[in-house]
VMD Tcl script that draws the C-alpha trace (Angstrom):
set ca {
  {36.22 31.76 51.53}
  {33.20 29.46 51.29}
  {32.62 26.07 52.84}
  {30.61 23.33 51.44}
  {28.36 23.42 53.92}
  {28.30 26.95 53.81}
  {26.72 26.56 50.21}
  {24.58 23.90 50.82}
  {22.76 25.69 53.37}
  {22.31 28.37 51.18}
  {21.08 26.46 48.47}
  {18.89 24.16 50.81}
  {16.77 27.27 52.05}
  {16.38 28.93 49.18}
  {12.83 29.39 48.11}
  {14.17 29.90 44.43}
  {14.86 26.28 44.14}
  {12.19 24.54 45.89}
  {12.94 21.42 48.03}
  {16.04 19.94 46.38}
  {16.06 15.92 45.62}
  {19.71 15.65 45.48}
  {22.35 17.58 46.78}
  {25.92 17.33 46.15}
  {28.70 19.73 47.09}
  {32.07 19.17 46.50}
  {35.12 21.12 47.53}
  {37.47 20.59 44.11}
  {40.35 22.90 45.60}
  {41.62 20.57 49.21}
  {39.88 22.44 51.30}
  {40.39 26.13 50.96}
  {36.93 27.14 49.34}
  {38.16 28.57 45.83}
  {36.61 25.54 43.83}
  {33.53 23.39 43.67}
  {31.39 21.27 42.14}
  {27.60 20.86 42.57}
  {25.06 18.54 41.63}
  {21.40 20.09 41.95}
  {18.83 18.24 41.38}
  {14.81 20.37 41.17}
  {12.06 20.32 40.25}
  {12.21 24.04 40.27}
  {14.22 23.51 37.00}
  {11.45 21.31 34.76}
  {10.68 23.31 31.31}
  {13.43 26.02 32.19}
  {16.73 25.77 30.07}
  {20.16 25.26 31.46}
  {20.85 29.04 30.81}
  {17.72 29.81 33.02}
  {19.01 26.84 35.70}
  {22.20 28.88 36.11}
  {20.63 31.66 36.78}
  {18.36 30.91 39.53}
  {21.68 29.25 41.30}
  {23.85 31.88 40.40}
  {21.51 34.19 42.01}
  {21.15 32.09 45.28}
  {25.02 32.05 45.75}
  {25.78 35.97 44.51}
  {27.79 36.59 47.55}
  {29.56 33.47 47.76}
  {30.49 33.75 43.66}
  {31.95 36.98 44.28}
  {34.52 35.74 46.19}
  {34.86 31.70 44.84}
  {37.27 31.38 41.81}
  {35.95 28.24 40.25}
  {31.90 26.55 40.32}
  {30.70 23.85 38.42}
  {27.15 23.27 38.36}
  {24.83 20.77 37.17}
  {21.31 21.12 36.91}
  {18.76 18.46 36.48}
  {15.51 17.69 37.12}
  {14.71 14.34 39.16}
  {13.89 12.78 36.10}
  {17.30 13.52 34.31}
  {18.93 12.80 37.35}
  {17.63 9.22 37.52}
  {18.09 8.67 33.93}
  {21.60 9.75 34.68}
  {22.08 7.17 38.13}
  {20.61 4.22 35.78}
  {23.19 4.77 32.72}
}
mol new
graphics top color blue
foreach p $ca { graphics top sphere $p radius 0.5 }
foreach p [lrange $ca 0 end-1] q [lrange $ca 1 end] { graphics top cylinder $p $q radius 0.2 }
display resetview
C-alpha cells in the first residue's frame, strides 16, 4: 500500500503540477494506505475545470490508484484556496 508521504513526494515532484502552494495528505483509513484525502492547491490548475484537475492528479498517482481503494481530492487554485481559509 501507499504512504502519505509516499504520495506527497510524488505529487511534490511532479512537473504536471508545478510548485504546489499547499499540500495536504491525509491517511483516512488508520494507517494502512487504502484511503486518503488530499488538498492540492496550483496554480497549474487556473482556467482548467475540476474534470481536467483530476486528471492531471490522477495521472501523477496512476500506480499508486491502482492499488489505493479510496482518494479524495480537492483541487484549487491559491486564490480559491484563500477564499476558502478566510470563510
Amino acid at each position: 500500500m501507499s504512504s502519505c508521504e509516499h504520495i506527497e513526494q510524488k505529487l511534490k515532484s511532479s512537473s504536471d503540477l508545478g510548485d504546489l502552494t499547499h499540500l495536504e495528505v491525509v491517511d483516512m483509513s488508520d494507517g494502512c494506505g487504502a484511503k486518503f484525502q488530499t488538498v492540492i492547491v496550483s496554480s497549474k490548475f487556473e482556467g482548467l475545470p475540476l474534470l481536467q484537475r483530476h486528471r492531471l492528479v490522477n495521472k501523477v498517482l496512476e500506480e499508486e490508484l491502482k492499488v489505493i481503494h479510496a482518494f479524495q481530492m480537492k483541487t484549487l487554485t491559491p486564490e480559491q484556496w484563500e477564499k476558502m481559509k478566510a470563510s
